[in-house]
C-alpha positions as a Markdown table, in Angstrom:
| # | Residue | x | y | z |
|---|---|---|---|---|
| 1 | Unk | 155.1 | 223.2 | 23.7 |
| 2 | Unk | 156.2 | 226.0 | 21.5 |
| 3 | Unk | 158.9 | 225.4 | 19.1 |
| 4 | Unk | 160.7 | 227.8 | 16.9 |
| 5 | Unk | 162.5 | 228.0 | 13.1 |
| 6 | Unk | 163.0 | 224.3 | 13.4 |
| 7 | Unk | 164.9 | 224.4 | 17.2 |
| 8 | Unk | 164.5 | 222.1 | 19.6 |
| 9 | Unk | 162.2 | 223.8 | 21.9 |
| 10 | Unk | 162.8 | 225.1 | 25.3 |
| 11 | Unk | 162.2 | 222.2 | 28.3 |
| 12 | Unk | 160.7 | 222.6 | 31.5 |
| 13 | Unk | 161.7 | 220.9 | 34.4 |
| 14 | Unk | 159.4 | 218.2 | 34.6 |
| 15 | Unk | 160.9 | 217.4 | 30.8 |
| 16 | Unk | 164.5 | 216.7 | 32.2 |
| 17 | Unk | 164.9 | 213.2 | 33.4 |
| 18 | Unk | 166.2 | 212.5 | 37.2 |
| 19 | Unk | 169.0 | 210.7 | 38.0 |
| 20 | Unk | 168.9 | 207.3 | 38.3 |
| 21 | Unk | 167.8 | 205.8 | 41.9 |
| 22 | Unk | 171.0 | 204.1 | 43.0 |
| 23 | Unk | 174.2 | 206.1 | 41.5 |
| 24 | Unk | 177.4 | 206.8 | 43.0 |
| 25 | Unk | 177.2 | 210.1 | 45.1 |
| 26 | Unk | 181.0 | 209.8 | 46.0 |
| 27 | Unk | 182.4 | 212.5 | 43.2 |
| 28 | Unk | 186.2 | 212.2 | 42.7 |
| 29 | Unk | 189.2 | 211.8 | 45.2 |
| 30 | Unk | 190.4 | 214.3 | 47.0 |
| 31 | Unk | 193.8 | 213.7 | 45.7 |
| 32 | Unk | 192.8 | 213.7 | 42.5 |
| 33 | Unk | 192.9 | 217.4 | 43.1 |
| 34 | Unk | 196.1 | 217.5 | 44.4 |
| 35 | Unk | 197.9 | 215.1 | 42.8 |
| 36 | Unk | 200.9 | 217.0 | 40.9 |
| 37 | Unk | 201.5 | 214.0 | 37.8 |
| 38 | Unk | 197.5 | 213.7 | 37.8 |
| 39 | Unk | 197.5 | 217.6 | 36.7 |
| 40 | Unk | 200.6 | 216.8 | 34.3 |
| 41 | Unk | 198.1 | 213.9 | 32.9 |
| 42 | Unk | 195.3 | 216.2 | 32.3 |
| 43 | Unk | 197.1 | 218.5 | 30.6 |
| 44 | Unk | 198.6 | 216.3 | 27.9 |
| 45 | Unk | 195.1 | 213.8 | 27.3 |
| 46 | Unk | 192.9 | 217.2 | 28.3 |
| 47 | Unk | 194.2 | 220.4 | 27.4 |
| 48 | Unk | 196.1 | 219.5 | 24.5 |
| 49 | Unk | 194.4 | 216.9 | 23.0 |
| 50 | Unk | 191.2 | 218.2 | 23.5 |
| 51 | Unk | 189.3 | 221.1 | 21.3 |
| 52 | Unk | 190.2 | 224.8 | 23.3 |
| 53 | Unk | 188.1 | 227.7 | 22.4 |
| 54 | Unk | 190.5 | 230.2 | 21.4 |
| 55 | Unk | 188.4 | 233.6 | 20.7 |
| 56 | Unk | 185.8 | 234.6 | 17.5 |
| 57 | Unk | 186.5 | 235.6 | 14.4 |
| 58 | Unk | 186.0 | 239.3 | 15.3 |
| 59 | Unk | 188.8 | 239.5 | 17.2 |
| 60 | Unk | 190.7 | 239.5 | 14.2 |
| 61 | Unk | 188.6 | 241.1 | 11.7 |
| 62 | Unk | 191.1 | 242.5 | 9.2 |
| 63 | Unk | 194.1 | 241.0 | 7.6 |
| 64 | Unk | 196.9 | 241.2 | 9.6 |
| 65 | Unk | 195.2 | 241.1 | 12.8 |
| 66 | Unk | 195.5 | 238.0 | 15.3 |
| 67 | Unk | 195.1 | 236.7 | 18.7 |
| 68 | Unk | 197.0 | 234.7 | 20.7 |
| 69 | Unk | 195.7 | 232.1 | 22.8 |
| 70 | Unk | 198.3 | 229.9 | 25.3 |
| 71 | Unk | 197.4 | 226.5 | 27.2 |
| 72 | Unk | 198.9 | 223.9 | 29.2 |
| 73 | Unk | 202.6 | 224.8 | 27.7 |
| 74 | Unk | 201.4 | 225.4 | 24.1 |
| 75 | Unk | 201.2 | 228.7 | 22.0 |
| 76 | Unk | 199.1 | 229.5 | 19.2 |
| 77 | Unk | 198.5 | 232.2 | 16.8 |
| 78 | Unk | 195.5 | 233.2 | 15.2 |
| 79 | Unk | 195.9 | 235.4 | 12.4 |
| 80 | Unk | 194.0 | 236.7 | 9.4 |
| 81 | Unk | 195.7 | 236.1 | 6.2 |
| 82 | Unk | 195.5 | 238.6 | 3.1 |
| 83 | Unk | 193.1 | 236.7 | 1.5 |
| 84 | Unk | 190.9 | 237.4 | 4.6 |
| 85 | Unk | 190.9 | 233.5 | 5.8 |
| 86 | Unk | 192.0 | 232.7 | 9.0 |
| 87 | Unk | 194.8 | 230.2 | 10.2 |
| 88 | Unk | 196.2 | 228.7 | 13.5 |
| 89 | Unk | 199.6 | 228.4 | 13.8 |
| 90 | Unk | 201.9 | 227.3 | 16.7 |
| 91 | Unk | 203.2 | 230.5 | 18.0 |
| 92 | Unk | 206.7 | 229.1 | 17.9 |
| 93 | Unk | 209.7 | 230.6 | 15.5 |
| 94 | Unk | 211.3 | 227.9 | 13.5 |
| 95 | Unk | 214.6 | 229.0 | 14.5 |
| 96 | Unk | 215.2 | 228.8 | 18.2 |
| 97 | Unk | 211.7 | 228.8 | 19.8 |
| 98 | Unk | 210.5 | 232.0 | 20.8 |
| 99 | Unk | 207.3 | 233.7 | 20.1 |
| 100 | Unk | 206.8 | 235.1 | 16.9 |
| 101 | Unk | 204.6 | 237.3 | 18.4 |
| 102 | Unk | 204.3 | 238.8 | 22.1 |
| 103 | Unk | 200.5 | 240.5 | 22.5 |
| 104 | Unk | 197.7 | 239.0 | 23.5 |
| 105 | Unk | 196.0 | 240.7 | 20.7 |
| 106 | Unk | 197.3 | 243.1 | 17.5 |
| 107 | Unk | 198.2 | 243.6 | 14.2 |
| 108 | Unk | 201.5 | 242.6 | 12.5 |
| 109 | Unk | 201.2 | 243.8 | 8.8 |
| 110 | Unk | 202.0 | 242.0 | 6.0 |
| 111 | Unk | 204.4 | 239.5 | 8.2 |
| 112 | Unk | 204.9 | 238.2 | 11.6 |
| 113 | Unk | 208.6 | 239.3 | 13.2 |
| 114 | Unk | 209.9 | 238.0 | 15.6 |
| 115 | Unk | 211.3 | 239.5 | 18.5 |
| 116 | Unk | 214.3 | 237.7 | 18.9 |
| 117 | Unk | 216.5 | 237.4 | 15.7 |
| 118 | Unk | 213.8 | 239.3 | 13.1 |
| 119 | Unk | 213.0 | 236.5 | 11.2 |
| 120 | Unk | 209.7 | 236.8 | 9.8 |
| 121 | Unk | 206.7 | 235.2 | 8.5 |
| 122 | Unk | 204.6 | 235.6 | 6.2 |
| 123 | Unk | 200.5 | 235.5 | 7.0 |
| 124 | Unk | 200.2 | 232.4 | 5.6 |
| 125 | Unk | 202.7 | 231.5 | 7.9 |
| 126 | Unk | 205.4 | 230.5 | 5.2 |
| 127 | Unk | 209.0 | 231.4 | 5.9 |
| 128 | Unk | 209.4 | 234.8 | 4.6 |
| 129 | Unk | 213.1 | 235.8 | 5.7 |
| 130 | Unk | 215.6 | 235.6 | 7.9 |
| 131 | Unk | 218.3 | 238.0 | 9.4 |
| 132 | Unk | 221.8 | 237.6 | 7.8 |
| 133 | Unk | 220.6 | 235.2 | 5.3 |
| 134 | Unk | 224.4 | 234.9 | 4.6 |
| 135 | Unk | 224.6 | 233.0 | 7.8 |
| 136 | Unk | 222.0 | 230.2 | 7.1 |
| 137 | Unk | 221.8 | 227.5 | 4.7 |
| 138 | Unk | 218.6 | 228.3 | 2.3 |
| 139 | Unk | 215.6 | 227.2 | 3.6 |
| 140 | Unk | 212.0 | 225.8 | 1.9 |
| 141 | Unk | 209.7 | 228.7 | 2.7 |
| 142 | Unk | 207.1 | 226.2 | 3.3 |
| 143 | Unk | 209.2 | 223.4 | 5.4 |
| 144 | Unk | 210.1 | 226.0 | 7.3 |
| 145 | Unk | 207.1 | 228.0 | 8.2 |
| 146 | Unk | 205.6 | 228.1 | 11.2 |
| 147 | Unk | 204.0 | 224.9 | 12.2 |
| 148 | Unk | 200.1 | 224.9 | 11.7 |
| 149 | Unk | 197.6 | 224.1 | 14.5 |
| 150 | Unk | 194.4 | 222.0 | 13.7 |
| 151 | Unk | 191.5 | 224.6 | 14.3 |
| 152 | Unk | 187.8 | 224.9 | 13.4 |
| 153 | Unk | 185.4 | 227.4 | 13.2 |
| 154 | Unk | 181.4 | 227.1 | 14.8 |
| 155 | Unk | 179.3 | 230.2 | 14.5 |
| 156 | Unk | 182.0 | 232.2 | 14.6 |
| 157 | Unk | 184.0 | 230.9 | 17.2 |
| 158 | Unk | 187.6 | 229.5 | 16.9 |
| 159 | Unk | 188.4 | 226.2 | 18.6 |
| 160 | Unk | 191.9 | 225.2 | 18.4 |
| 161 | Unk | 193.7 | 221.4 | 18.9 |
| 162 | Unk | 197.4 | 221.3 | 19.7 |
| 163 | Unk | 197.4 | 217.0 | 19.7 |
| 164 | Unk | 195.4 | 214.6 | 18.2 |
| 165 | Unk | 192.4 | 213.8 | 20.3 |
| 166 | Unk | 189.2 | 211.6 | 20.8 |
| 167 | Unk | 187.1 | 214.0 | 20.1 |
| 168 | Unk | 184.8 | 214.4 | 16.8 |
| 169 | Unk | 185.0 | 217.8 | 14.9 |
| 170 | Unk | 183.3 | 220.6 | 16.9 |
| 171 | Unk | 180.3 | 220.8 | 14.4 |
| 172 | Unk | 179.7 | 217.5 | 15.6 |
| 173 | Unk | 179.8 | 217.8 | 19.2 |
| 174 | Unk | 177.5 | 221.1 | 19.0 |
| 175 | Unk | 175.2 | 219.1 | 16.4 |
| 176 | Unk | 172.3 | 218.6 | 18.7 |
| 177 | Unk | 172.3 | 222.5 | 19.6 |
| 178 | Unk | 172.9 | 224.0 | 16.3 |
| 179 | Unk | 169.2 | 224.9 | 15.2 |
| 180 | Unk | 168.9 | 226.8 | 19.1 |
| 181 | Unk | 172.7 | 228.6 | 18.8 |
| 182 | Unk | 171.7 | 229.7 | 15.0 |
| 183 | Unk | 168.8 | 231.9 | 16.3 |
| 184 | Unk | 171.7 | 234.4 | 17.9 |
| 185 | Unk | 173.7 | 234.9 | 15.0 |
| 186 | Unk | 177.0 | 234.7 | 16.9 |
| 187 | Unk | 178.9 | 234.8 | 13.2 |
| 188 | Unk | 178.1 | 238.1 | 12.8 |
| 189 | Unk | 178.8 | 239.3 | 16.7 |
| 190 | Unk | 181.6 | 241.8 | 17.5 |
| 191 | Unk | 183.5 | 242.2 | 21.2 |
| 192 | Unk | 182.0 | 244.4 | 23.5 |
| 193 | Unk | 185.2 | 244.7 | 25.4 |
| 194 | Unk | 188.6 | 246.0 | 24.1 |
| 195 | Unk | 190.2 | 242.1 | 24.4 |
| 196 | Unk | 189.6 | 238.8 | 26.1 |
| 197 | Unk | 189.6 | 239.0 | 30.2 |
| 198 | Unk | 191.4 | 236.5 | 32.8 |
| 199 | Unk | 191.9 | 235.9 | 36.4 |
| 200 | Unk | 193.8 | 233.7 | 38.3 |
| 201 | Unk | 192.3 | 232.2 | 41.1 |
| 202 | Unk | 193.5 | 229.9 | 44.0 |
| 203 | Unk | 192.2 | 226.7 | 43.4 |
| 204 | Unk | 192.2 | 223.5 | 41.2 |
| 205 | Unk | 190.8 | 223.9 | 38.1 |
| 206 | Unk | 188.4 | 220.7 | 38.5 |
| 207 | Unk | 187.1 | 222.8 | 41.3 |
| 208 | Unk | 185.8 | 225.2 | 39.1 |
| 209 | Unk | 184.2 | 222.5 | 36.8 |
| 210 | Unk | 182.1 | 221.0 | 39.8 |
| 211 | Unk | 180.8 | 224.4 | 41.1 |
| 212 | Unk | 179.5 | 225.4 | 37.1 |
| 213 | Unk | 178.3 | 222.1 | 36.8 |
| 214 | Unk | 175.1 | 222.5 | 38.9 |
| 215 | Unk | 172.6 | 224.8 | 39.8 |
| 216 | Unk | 171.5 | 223.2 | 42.7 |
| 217 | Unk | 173.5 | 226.0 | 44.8 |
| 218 | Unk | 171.9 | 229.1 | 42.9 |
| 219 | Unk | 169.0 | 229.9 | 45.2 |
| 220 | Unk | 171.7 | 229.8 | 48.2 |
| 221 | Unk | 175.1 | 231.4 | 46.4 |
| 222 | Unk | 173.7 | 233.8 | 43.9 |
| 223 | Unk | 171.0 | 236.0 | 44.9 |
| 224 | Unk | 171.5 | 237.8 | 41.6 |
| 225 | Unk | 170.6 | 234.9 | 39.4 |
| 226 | Unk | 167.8 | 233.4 | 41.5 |
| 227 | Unk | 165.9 | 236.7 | 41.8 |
| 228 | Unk | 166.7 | 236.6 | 37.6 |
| 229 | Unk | 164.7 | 232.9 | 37.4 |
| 230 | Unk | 163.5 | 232.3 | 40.2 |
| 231 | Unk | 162.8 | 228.3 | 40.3 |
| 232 | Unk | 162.6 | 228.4 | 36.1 |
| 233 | Unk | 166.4 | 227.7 | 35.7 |
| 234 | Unk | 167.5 | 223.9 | 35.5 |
| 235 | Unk | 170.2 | 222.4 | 33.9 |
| 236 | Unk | 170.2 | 219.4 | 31.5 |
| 237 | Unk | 172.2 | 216.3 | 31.4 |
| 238 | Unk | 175.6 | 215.6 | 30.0 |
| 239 | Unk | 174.9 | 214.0 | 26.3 |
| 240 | Unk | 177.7 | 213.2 | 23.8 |
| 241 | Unk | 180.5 | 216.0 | 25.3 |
| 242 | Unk | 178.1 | 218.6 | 26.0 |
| 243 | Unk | 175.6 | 219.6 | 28.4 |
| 244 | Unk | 172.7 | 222.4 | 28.1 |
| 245 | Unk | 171.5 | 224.8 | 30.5 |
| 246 | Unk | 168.5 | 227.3 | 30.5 |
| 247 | Unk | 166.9 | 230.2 | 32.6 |
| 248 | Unk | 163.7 | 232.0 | 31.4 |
| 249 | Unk | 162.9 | 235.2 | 33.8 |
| 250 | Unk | 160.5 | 235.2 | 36.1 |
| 251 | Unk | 157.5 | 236.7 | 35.9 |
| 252 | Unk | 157.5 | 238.6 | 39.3 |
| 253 | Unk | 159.5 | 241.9 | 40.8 |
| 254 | Unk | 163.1 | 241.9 | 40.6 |
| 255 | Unk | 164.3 | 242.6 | 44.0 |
| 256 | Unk | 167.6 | 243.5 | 43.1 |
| 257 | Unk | 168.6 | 247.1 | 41.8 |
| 258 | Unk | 170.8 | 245.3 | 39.0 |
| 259 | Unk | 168.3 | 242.6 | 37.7 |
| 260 | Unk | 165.4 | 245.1 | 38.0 |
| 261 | Unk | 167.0 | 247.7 | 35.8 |
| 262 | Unk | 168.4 | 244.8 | 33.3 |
| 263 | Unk | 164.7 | 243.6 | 33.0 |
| 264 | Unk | 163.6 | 247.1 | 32.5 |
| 265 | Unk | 165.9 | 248.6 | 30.0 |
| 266 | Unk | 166.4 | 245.0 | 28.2 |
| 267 | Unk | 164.7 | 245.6 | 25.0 |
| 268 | Unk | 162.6 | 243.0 | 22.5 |
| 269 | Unk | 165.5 | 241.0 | 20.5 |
| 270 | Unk | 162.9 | 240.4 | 17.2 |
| 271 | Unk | 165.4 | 238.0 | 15.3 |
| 272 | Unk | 164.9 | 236.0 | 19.2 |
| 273 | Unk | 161.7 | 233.6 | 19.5 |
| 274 | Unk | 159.6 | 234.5 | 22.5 |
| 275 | Unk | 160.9 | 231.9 | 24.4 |
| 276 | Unk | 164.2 | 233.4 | 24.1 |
| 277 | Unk | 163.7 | 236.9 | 24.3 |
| 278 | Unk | 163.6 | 236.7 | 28.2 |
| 279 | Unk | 166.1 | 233.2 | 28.7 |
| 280 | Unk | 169.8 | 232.9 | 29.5 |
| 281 | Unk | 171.3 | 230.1 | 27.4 |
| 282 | Unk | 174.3 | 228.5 | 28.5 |
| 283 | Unk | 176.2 | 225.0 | 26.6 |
| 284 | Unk | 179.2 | 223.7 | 28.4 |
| 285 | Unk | 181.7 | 221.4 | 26.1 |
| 286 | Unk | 184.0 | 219.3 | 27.8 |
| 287 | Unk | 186.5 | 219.5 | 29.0 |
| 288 | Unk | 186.4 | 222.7 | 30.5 |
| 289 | Unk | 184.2 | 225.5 | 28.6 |
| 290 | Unk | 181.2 | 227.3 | 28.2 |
| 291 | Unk | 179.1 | 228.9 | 25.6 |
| 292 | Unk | 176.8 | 232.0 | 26.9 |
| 293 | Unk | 173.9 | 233.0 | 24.9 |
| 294 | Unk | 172.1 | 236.2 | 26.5 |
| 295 | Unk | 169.4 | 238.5 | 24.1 |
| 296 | Unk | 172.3 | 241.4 | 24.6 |
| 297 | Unk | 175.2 | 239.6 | 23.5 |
| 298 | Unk | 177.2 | 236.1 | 24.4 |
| 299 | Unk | 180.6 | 234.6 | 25.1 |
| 300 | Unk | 182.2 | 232.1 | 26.5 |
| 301 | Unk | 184.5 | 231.4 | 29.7 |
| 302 | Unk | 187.1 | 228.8 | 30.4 |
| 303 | Unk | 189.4 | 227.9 | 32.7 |
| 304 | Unk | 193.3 | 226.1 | 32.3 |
| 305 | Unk | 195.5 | 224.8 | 34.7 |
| 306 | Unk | 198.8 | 226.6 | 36.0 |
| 307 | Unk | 199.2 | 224.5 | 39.2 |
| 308 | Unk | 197.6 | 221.9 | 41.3 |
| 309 | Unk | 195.7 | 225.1 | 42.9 |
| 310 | Unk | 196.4 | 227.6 | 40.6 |
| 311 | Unk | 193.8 | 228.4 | 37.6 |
| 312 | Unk | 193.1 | 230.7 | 35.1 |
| 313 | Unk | 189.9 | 231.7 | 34.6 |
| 314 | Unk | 189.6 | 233.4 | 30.4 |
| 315 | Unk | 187.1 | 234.7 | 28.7 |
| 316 | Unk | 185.2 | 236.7 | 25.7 |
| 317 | Unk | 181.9 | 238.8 | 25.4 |
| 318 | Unk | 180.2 | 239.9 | 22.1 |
| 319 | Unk | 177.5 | 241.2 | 20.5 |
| 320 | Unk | 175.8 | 242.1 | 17.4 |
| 321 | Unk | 177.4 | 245.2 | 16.2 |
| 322 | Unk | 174.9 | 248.3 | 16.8 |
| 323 | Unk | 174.6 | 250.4 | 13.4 |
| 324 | Unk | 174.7 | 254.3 | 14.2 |
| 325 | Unk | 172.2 | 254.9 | 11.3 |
| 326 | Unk | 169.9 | 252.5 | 13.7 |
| 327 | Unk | 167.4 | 252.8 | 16.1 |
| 328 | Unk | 168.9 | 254.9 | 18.5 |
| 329 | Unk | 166.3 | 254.1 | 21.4 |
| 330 | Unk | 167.0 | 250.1 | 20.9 |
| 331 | Unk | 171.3 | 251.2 | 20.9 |
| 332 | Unk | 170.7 | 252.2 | 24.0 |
| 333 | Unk | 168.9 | 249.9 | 25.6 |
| 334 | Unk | 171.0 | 247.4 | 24.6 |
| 335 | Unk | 174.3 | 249.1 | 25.9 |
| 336 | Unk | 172.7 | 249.6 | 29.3 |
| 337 | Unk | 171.5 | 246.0 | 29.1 |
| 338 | Unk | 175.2 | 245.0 | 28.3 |
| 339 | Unk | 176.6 | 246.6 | 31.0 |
| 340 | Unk | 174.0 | 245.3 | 33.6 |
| 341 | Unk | 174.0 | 241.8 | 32.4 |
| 342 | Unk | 178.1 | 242.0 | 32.6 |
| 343 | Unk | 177.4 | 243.3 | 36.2 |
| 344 | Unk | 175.1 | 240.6 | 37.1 |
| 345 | Unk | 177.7 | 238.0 | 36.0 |
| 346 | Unk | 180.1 | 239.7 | 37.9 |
| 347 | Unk | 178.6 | 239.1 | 41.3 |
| 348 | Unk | 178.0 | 236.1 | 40.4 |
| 349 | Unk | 181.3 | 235.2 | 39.7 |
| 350 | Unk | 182.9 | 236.2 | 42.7 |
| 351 | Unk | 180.6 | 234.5 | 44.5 |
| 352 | Unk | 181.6 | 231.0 | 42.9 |
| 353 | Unk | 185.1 | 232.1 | 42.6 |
| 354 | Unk | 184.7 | 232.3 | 46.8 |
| 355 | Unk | 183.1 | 228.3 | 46.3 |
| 356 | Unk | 185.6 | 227.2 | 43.9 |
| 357 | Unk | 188.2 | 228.3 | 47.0 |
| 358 | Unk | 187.0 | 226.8 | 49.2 |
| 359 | Unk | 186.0 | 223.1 | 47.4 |
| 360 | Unk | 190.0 | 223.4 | 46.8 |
| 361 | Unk | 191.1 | 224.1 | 50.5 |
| 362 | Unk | 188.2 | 220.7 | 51.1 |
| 363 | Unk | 190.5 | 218.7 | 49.0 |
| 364 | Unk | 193.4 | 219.4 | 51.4 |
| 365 | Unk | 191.4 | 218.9 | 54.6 |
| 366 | Unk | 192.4 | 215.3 | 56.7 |
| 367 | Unk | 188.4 | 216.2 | 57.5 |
| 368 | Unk | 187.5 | 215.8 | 54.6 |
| 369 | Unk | 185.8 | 212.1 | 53.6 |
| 370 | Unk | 184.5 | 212.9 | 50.4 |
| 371 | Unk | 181.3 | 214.4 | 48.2 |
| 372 | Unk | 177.5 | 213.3 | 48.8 |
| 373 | Unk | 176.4 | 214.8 | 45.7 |
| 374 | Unk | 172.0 | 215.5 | 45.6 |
| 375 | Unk | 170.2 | 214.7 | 42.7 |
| 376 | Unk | 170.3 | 218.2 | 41.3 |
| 377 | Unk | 174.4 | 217.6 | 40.9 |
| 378 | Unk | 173.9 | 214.0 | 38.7 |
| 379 | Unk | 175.5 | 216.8 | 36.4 |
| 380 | Unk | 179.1 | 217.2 | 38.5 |
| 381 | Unk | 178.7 | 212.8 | 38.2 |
| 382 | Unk | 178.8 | 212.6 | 34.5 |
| 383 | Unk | 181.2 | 215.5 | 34.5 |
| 384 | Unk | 183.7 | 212.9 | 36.4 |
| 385 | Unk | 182.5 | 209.8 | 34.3 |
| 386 | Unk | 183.9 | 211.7 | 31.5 |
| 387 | Unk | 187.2 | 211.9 | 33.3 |
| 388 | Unk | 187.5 | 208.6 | 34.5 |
| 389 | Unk | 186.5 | 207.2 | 31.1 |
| 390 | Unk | 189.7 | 209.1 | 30.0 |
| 391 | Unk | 191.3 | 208.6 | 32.8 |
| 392 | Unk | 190.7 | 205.5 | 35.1 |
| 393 | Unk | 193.4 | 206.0 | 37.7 |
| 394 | Unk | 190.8 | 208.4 | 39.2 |
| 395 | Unk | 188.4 | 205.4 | 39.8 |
| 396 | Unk | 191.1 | 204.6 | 42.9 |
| 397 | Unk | 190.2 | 205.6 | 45.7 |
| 398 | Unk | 194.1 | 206.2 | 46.8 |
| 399 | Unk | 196.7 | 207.9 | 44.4 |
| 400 | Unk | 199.5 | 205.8 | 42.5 |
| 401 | Unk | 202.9 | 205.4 | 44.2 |
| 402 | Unk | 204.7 | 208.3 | 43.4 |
| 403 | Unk | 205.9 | 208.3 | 39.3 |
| 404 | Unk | 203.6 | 205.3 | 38.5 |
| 405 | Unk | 200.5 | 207.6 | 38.1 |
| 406 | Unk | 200.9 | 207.8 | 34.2 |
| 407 | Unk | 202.4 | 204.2 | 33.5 |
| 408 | Unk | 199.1 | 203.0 | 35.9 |
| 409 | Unk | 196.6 | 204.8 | 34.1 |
| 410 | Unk | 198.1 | 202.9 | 31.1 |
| 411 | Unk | 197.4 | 200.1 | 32.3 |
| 412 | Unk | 194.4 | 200.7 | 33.1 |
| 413 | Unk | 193.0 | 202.0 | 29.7 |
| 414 | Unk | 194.8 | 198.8 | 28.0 |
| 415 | Unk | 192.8 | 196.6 | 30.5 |
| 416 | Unk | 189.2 | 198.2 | 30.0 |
| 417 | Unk | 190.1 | 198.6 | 26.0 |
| 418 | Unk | 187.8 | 195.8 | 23.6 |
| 419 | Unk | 189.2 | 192.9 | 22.7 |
């Protein structure tokens, strides 16, 4: 096998192990996806207590500039200070609540105002003043700032924690892939669009986790991606939060006008290994987020929960920044290649946004009796291990008597806890 700059090298499919011979094809519940206090669950042990990737550096890349980035009832800032570091903060005044600041993305200055009564903060996100200081008792600029939010940076990218969680630091998780991820520089990408994108889509967000979480419906769903690999793409299992997925090109004609044209104009990447120069890369981190790695640029997608079958899909793309003084030739490859690999992922996701849709309308079905997962999807199993090691009410085949779902998932964690 051919290895690179000290990466783990890329596997083949006859290097991924099968699933066991007797497992549990039975996937989740159905009501575990309709189940309103099982989605109120999720979002305090999942969402907030669980590392969120919030955006990349680059989306703030001068002081003053900052994203926001809003899940499951929390708000966070992130904002470069003067001294060019970034920070996290809850996006939450100190004085009655409201945001400090309203854009998705922007620039506030030298302070953040906000909207409601003008008092302001400073980048650092100390108490800076507040309107009428007549009116209010003098306040510790520090005790009174806004209220930090735990967040690390990987490669670039910002992850963010509202609660305390089980989860390692992020550099940990992504420990076994960090040799790979290095080869793309992400630290040093820049967006390739304006801001993030979103959509909301009809269907529970779980949904959208069991459709990303095997390929095994590629050569049926997406015609776009299997004429990309061919049978080269396979997806690896679930180790220690994450899970690794790869898809070399094939070797023959593209049959597609899209993926032809992408192959064609989709120039050699030398700071790539060969292996990689002609691979998609993806790494999904639970709970609910992927890492994209493409020789044009990368990103990431998500998805958070607005209802029992309501989600919104969010996202970022990147790249490495294209210096005018450069080859001009390669610039413009790499543009086109952009754009084509961005319509590519397009199709595709409307095709699995169509899948998610319909796995939701399953769930409500009296015809439905359950999954009888192949396997190809041992992936979508340990996906739902990790749940119900979180959460073990979901090992019941039947849902909790109404407001007992939280107290019996309790009871349930004390019981399986060591002694």
């Amino acid at each position: 096998m051919e290895s690179f700059n000290g990466a783990p090298p890329a596997l083949d499919k006859s290097q991924i192990s099968g699933a066991p011979e007797q497992w549990d094809r039975s996937g989740l519940p159905a009501w575990a996806y309709t189940n309103h206090e099982q989605l109120e669950l999720e979002r305090d042990v999942l969402f907030r207590r669980h590392w969120q990737l919030a955006g990349h550096v680059s989306n703030a890349p001068e002081p003053g500039n900052y994203f926001c980035f809003d899940v499951a009832g929390e708000r966070a800032i992130i904002v470069r200070g003067k001294d060019n570091e970034i920070r996290a903060f809850h996006n939450v005044c100190r004085h009655r609540g409201s945001r400090v600041v309203v854009n998705e993305t922007g620039t506030c200055g030298s302070a953040m105002v906000c909207p409601f009564h003008g008092w302001s903060f400073n980048l650092d996100g100390t108490l800076r003043t507040v309107a009428q200081p007549k009116a209010v008792p003098t306040l510790d600029p520090v005790e009174h700032g806004l209220v930090p939010v735990e967040f690390e940076i990987w490669h670039g990218f910002v992850f963010v924690r509202f609660q305390p969680g089980p989860q390692p630091a992020v550099a940990d998780i992504l420990a076994r892939h960090e040799a790979e991820i290095a080869l793309y520089r992400s630290a040093e990408a820049v967006p390739t669009r304006n801001s993030f994108w979103s959509q909301e889509i009809g269907a529970n967000w779980k949904c959208v986790r069991d459709v990303d979480n095997e390929g095994y419906h590629v050569p049926m769903a997406h015609p776009g991606l299997q004429d990309l690999y061919g049978n080269n793409y396979f997806d690896e299992h679930w180790q220690g939060g994450t899970t690794r997925s790869f898809g070399p090109f094939k070797d023959e004609t593209n049959r597609l006008w899209s993926v032809r044209a992408y192959n064609s104009v989709l120039p050699e990447v030398d700071y790539l290994p060969e292996s990689h120069r002609r691979a998609w890369l993806y790494i999904g981190m639970f709970p609910n987020q992927v890492l994209y790695f493409y020789p044009d640029g990368l990103g990431f997608y998500q998805e958070f929960p607005i209802a029992t079958d309501k989600t919104v899909l969010r996202g970022g793309a990147y790249g490495m920044p294209l210096s005018e003084a450069g080859d001009a030739t390669f610039n413009r490859h790499i543009r086109a290649a952009r754009y084509l690999s961005e319509r590519i992922d397009n199709d595709t996701a409307v095709e699995d946004i169509q899948l998610t849709v319909w796995s939701n309308e399953a769930a409500h079905s009296s015809g439905f009796q359950g999954f009888i997962l192949s396997d190809l999807e041992y992936g979508v199993k340990q996906y739902h291990d990790q749940l119900r090691a979180i959460m073990p009410v979901l090992r019941q085949s039947e849902p909790p008597e109404q407001g007992c779902l939280e107290i019996n998932n309790n009871k349930l964690l004390a019981s399986l806890a060591p002694e």
